[in-house]
Backbone atoms as SQL, in Angstrom:
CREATE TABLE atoms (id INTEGER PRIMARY KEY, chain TEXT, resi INTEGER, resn TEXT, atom TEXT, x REAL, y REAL, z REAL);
INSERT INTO atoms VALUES
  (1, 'A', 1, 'UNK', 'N', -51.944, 12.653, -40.927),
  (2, 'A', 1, 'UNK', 'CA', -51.038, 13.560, -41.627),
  (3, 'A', 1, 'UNK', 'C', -49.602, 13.086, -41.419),
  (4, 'A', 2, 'UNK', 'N', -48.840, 13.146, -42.048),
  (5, 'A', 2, 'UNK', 'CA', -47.583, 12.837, -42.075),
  (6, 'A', 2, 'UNK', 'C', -46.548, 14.152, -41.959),
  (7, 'A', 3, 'UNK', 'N', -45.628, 13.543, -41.712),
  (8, 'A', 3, 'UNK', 'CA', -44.518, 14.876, -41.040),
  (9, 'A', 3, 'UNK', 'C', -42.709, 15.267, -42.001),
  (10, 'A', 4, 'UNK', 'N', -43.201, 15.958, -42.159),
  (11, 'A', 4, 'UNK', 'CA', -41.871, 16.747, -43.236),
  (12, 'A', 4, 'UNK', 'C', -41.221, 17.357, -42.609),
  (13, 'A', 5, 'UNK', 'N', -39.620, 17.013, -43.385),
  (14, 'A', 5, 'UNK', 'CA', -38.738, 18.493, -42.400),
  (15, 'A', 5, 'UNK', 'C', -38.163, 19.060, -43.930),
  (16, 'A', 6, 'UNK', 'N', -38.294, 20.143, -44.289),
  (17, 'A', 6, 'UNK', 'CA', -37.881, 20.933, -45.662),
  (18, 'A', 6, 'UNK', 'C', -36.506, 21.385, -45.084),
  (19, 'A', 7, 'UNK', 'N', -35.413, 21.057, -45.623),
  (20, 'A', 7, 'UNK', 'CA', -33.800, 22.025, -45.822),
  (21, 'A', 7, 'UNK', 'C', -33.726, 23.001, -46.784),
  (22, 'A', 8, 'UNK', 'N', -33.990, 24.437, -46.782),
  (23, 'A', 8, 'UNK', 'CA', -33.795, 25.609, -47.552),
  (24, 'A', 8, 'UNK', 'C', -32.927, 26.158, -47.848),
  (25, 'A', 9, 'UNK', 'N', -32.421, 26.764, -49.170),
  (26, 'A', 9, 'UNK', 'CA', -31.407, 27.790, -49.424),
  (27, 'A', 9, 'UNK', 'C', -32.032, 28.928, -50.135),
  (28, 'A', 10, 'UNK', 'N', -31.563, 29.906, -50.444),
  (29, 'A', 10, 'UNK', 'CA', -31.968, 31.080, -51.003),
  (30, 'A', 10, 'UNK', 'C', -31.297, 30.767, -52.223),
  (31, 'A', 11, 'UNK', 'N', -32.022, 31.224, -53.707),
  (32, 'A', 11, 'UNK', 'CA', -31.065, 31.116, -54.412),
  (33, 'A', 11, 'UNK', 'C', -30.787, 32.599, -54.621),
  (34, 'A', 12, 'UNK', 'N', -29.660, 32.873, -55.533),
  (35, 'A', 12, 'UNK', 'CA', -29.502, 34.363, -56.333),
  (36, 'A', 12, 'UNK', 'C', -30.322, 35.071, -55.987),
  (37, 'A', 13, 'UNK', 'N', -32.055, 34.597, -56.759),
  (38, 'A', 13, 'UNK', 'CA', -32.826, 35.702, -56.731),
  (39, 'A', 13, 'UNK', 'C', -33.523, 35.794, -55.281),
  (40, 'A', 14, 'UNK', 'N', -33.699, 34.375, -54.540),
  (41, 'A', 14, 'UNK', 'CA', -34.542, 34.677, -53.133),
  (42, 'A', 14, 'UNK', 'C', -33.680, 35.423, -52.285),
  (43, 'A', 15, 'UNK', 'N', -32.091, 35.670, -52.109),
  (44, 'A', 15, 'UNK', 'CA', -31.444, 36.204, -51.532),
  (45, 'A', 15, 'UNK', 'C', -31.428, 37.888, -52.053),
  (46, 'A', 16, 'UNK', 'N', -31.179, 38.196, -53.248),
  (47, 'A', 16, 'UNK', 'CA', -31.571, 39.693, -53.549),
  (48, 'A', 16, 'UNK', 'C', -33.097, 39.909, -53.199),
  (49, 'A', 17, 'UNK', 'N', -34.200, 39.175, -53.197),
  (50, 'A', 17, 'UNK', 'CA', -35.281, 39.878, -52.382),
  (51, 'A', 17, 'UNK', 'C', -35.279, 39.798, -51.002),
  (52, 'A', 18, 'UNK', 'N', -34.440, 39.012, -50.650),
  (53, 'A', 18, 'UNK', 'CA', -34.728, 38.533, -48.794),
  (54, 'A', 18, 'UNK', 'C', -35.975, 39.792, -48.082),
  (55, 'A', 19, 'UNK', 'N', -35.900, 40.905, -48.842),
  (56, 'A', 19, 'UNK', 'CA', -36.834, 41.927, -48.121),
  (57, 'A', 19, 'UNK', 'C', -38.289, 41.105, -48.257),
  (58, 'A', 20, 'UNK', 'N', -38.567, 41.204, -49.263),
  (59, 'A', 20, 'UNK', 'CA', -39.856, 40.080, -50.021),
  (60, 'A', 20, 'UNK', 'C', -39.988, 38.947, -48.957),
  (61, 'A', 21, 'UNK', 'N', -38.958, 37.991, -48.411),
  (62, 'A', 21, 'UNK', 'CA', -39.317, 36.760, -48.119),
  (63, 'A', 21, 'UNK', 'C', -40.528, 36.958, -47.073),
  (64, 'A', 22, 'UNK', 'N', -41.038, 37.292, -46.151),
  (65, 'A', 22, 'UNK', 'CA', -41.810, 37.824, -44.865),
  (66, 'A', 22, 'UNK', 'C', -43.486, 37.152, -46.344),
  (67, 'A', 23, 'UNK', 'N', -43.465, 37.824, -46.930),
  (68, 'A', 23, 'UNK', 'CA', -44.858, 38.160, -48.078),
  (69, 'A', 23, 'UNK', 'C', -44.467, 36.478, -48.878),
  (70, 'A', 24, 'UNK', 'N', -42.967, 35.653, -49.204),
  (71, 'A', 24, 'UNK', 'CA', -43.248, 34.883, -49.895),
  (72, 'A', 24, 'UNK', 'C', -44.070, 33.637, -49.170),
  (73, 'A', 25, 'UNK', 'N', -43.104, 33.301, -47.577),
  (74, 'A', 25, 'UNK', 'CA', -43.674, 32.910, -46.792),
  (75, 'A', 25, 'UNK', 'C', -44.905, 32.744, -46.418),
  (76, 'A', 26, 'UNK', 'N', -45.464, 33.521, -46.651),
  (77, 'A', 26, 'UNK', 'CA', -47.089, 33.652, -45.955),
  (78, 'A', 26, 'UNK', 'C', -48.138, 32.896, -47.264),
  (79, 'A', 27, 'UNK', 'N', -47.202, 32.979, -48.406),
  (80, 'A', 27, 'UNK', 'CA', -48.106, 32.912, -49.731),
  (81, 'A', 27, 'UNK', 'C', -47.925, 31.150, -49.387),
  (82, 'A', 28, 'UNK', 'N', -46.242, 30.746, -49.456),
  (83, 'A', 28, 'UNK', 'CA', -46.637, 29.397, -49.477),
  (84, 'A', 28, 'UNK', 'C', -47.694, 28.905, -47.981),
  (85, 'A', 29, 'UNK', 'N', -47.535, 29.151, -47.157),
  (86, 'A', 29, 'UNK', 'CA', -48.433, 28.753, -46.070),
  (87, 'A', 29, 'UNK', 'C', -49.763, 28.709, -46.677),
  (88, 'A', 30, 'UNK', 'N', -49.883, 29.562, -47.152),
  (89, 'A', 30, 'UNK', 'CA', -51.388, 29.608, -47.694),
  (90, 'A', 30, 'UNK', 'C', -51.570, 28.511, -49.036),
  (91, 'A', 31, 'UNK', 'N', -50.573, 28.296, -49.782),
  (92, 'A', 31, 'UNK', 'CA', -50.481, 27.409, -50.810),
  (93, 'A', 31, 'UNK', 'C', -50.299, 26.047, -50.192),
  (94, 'A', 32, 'UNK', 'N', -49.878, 25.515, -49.268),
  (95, 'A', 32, 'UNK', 'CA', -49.558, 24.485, -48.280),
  (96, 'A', 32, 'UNK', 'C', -51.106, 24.269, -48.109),
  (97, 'A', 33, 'UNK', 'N', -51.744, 25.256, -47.390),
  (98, 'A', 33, 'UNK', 'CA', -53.426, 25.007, -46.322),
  (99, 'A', 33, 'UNK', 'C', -54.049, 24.569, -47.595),
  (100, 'A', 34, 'UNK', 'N', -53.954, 25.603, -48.695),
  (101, 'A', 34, 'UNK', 'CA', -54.855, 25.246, -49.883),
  (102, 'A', 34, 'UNK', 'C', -55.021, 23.399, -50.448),
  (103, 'A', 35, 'UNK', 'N', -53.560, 22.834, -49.814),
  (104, 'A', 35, 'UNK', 'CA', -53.406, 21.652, -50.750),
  (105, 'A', 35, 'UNK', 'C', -54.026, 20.163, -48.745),
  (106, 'A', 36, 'UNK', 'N', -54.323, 20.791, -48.264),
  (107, 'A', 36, 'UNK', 'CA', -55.005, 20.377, -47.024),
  (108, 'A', 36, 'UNK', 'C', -53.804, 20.275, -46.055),
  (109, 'A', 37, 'UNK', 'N', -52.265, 21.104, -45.947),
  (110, 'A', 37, 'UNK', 'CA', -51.767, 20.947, -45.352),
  (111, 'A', 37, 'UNK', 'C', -51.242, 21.591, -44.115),
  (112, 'A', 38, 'UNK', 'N', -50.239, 21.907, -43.339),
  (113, 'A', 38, 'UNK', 'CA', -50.317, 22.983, -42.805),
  (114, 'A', 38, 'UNK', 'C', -48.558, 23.154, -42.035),
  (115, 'A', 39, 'UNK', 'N', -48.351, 24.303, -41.840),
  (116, 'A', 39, 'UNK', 'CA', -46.829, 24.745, -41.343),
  (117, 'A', 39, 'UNK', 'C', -47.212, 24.497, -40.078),
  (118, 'A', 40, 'UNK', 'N', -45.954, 23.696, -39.543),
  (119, 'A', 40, 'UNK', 'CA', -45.850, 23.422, -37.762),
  (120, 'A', 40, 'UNK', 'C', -44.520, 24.638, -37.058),
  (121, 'A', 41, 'UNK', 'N', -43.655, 24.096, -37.915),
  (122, 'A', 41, 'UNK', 'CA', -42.417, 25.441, -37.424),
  (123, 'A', 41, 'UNK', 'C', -41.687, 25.887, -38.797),
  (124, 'A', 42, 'UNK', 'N', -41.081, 27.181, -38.670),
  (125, 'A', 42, 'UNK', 'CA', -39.895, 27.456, -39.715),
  (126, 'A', 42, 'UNK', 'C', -39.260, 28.245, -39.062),
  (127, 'A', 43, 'UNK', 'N', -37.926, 28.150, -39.040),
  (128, 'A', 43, 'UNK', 'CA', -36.676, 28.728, -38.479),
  (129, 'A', 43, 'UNK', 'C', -35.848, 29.051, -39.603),
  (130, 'A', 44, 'UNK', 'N', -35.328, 30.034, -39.436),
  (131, 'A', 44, 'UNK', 'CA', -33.823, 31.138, -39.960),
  (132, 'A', 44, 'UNK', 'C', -33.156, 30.295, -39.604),
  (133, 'A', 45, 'UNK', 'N', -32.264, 29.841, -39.871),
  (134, 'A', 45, 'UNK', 'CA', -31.171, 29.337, -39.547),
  (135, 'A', 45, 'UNK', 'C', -29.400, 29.418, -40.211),
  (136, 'A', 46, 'UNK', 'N', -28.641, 29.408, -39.662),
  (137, 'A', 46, 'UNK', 'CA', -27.234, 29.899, -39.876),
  (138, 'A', 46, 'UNK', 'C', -26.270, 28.467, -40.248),
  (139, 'A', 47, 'UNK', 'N', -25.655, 28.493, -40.890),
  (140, 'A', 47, 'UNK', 'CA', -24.936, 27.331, -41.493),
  (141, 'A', 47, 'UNK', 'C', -25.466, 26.602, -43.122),
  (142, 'A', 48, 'UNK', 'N', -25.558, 25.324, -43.051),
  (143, 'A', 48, 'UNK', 'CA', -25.484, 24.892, -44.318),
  (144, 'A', 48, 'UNK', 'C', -26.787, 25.235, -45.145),
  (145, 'A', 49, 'UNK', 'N', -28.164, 25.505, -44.226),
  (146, 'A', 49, 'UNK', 'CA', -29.368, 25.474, -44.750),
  (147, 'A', 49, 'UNK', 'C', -29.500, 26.915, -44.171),
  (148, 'A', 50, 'UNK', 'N', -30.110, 27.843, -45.119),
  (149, 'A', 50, 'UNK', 'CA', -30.607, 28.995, -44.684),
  (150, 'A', 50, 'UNK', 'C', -32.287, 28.781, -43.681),
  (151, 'A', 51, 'UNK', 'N', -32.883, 27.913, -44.358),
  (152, 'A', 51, 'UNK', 'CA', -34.441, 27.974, -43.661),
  (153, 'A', 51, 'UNK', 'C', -34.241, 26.499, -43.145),
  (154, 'A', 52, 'UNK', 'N', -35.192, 26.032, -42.116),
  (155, 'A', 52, 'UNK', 'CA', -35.703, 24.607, -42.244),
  (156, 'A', 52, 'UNK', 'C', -36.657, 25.361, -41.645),
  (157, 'A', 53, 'UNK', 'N', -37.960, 23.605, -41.856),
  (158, 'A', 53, 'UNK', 'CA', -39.173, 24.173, -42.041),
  (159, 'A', 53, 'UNK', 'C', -40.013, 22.832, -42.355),
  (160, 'A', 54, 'UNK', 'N', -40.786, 22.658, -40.891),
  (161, 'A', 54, 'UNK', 'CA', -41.536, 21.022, -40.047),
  (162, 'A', 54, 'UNK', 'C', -43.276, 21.934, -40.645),
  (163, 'A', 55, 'UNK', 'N', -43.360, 20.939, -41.765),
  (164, 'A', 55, 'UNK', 'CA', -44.797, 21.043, -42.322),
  (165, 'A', 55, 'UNK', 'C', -45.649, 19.197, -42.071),
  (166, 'A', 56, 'UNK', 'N', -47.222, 19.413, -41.875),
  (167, 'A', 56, 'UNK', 'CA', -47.565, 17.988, -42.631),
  (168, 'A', 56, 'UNK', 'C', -47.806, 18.694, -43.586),
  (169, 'A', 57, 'UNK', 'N', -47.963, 17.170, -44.420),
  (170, 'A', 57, 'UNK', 'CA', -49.439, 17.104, -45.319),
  (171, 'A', 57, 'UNK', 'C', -49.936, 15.499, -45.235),
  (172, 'A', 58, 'UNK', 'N', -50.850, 15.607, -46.335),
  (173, 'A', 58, 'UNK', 'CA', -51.929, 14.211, -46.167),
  (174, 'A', 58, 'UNK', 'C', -50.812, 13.293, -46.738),
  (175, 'A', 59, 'UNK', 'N', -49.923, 13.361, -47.689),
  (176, 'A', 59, 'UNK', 'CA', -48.930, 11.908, -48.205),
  (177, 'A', 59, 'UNK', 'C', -47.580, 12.860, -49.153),
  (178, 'A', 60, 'UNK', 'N', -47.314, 11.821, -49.610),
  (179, 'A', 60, 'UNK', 'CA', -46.251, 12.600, -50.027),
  (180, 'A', 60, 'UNK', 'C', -46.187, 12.719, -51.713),
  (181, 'A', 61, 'UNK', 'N', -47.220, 12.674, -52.443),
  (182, 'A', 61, 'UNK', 'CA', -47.742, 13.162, -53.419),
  (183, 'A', 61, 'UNK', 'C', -48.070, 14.570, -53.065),
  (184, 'A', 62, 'UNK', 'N', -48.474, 14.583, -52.179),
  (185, 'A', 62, 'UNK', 'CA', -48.969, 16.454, -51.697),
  (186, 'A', 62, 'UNK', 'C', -47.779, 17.171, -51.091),
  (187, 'A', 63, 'UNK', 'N', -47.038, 16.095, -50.463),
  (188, 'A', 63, 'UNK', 'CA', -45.109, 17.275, -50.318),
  (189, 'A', 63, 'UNK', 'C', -44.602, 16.924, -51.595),
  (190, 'A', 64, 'UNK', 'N', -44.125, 16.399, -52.646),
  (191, 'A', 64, 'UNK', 'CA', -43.978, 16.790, -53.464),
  (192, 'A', 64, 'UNK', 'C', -44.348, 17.403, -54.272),
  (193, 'A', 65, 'UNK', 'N', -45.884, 18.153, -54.843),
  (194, 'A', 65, 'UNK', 'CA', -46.351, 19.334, -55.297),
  (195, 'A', 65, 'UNK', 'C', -45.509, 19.942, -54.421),
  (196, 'A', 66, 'UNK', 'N', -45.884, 20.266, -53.404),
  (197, 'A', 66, 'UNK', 'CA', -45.859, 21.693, -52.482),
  (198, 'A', 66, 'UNK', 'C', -44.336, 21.775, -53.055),
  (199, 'A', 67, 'UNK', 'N', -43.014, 21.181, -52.565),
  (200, 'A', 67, 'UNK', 'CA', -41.924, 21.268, -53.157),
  (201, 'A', 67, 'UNK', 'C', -41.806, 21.442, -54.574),
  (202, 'A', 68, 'UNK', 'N', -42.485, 21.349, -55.375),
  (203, 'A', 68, 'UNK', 'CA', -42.060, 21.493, -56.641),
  (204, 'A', 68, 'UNK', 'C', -42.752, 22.959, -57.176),
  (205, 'A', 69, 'UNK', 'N', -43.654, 23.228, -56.770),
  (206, 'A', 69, 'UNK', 'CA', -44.206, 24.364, -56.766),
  (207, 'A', 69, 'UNK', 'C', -43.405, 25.847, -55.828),
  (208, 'A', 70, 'UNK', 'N', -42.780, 25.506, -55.259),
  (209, 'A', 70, 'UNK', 'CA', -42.153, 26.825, -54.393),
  (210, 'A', 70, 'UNK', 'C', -40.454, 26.781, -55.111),
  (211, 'A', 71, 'UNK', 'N', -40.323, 25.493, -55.968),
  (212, 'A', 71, 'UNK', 'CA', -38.574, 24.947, -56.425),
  (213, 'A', 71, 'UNK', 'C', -39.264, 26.051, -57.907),
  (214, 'A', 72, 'UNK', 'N', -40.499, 26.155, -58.923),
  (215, 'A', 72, 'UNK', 'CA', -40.857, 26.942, -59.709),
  (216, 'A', 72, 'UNK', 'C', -40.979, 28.076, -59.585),
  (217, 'A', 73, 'UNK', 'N', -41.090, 28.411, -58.668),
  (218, 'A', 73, 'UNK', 'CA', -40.839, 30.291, -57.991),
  (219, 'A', 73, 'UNK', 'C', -39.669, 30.620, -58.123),
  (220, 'A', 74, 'UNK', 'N', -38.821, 29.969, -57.840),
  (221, 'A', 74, 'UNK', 'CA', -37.554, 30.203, -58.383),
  (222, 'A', 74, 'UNK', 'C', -36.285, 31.241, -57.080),
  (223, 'A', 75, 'UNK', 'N', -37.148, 30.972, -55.955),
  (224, 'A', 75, 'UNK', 'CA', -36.917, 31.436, -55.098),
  (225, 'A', 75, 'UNK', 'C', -35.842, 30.675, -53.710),
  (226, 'A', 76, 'UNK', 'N', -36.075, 29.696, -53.602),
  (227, 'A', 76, 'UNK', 'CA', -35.418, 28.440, -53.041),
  (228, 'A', 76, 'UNK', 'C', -35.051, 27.290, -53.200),
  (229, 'A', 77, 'UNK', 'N', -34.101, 26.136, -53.284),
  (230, 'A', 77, 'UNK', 'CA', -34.239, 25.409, -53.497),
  (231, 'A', 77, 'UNK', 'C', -33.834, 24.572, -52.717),
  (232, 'A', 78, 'UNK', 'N', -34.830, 23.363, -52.340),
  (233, 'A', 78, 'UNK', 'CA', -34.638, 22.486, -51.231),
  (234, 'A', 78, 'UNK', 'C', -34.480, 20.849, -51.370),
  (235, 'A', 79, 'UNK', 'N', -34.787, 20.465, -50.263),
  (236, 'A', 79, 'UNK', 'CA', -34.328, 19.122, -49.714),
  (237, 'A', 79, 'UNK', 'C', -35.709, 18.572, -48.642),
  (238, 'A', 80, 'UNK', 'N', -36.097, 17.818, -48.935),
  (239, 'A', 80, 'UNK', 'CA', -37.056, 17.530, -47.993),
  (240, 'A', 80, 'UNK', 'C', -37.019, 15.980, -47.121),
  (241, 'A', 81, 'UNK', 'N', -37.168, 15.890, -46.248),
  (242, 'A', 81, 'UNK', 'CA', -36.772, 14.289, -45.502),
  (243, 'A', 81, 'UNK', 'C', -38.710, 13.826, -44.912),
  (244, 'A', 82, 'UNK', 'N', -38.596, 13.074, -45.051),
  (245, 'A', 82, 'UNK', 'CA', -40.326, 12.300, -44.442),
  (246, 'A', 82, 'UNK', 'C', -39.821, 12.079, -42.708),
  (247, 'A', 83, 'UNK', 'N', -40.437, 12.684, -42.312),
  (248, 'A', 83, 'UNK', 'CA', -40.447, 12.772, -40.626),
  (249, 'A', 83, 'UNK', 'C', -41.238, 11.320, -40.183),
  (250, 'A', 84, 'UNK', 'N', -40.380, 10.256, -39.387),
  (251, 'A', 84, 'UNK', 'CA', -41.841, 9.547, -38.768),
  (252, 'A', 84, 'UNK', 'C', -41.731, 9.616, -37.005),
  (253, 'A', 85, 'UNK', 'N', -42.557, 9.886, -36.265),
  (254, 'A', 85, 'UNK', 'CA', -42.989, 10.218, -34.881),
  (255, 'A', 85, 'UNK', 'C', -42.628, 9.363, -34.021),
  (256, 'A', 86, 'UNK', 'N', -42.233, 9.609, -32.880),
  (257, 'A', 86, 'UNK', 'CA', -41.366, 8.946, -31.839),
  (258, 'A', 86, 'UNK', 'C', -42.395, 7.028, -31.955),
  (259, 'A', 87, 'UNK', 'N', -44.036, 7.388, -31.664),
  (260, 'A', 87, 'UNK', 'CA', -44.527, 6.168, -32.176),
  (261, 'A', 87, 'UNK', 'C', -44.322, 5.434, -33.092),
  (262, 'A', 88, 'UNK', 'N', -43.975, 5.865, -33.949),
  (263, 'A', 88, 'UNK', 'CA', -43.676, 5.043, -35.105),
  (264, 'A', 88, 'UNK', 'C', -42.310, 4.474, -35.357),
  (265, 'A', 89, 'UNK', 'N', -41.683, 5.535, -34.917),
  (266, 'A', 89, 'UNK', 'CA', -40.083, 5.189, -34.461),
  (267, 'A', 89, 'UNK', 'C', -39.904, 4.041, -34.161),
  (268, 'A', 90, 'UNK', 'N', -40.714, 3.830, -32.525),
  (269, 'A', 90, 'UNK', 'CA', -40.667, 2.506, -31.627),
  (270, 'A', 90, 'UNK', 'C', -41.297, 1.277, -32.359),
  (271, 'A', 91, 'UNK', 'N', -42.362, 1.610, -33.126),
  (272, 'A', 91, 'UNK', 'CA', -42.926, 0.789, -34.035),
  (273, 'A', 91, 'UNK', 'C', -41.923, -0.278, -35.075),
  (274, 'A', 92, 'UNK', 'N', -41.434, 0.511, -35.601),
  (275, 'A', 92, 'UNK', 'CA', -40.593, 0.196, -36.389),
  (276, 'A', 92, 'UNK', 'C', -39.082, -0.543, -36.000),
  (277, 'A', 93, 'UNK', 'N', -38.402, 0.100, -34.628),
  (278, 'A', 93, 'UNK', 'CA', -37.413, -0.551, -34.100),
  (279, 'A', 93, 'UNK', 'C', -37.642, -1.721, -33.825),
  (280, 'A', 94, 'UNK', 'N', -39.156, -1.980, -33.146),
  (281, 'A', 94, 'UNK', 'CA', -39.410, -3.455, -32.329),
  (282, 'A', 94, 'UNK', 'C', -39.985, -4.458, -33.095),
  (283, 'A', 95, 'UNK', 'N', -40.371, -4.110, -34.346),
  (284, 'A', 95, 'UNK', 'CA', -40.243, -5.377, -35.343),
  (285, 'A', 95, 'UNK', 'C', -38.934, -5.423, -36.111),
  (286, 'A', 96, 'UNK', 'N', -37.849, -5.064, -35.434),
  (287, 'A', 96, 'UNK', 'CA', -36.251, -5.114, -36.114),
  (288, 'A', 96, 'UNK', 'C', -35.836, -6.743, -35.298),
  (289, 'A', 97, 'UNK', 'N', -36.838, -6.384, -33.897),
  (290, 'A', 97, 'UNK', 'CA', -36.520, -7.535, -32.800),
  (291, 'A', 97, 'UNK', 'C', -36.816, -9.305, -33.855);
């Protein structure tokens, strides 16, 4: 599985429901598992990004659905970065050698 970090904002309308978000949340999680993936963390957060939010999935044909499908809700709109793991990190530095 590969590792995502999502940057969130509310737009207009996700911010006039913010009551809703608790119920939208849970739907994408479940829309995430449906596509074989799964939520690791999501945080509130204060400053430039209202949410971030550390999901896998199997590649990134399947984070881009998932992103494009929650950007059609019309509820958030984000930013997503491909996470790679401290292993791979090192992987990658030491054939820089």
């Amino acid at each position: 599985m590969t590792t995502y970090v999502m940057l969130a904002n509310w737009t207009d309308q996700g911010i006039r429901n913010a009551p809703d978000s608790a119920i939208r949340l849970d739907r994408a999680k479940q829309e995430l598992s449906d596509m074989g993936g799964t939520f690791r963390s999501i945080f509130l957060t204060m400053g430039e990004f209202d949410l971030v939010i550390i999901y896998e999935a199997a590649d990134d044909a399947v984070a881009a659905r998932f992103s494009l499908q929650l950007g059609m809700l019309g509820n958030i709109r984000t930013r997503t970065m491909k996470a790679f793991p401290e292993a791979a990190y090192r992987e990658i530095i030491a054939s820089l050698a």
